[in-house]
N, C-alpha and C positions, 0 to 999 in steps of 0.2 A: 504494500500500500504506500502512496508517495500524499503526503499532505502539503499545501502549498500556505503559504500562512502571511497574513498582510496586517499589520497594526498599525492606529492611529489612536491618537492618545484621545480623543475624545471620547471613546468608545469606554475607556481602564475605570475598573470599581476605584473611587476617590479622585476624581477630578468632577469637580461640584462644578467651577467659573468657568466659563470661557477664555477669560484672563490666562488661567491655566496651563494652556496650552503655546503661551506667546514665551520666546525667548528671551530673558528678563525679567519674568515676574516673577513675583514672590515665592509663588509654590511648583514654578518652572522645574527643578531639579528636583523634588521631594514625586512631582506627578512622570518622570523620566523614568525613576526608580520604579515606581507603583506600573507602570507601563512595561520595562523590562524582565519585572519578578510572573509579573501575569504571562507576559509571551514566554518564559523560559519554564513555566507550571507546563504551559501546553505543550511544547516541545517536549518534557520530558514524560509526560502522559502517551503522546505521539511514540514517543520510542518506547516504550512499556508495553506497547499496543502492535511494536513491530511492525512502525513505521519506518522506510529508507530514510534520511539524510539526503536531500538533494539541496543543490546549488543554482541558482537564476542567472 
């Protein structure tokens, strides 16, 4: 199974503002993290699940 996986931060559980999403805001790097923990939860579900690893 090959899963293809596309994130954008407005979508990640804890980004409330729209602000949030903008480079220099307050909670800019705090919603980066909350964005990267969520895609690397799914990735690693993905591979548990015996998914390939592929590259774009």
């Amino acid at each position: 199974m090959r899963v293809l996986v596309s994130v954008d931060m407005e979508g990640v559980a804890g980004v409330a503002d729209p602000s949030d999403v903008r480079p220099g805001a307050a909670h800019y790097e705090s919603c980066r993290q909350l964005m990267a923990a969520e895609c690397n939860a799914l990735m690693e579900g993905g591979v548990s699940a015996l998914a390939r690893p592929t590259s774009w």
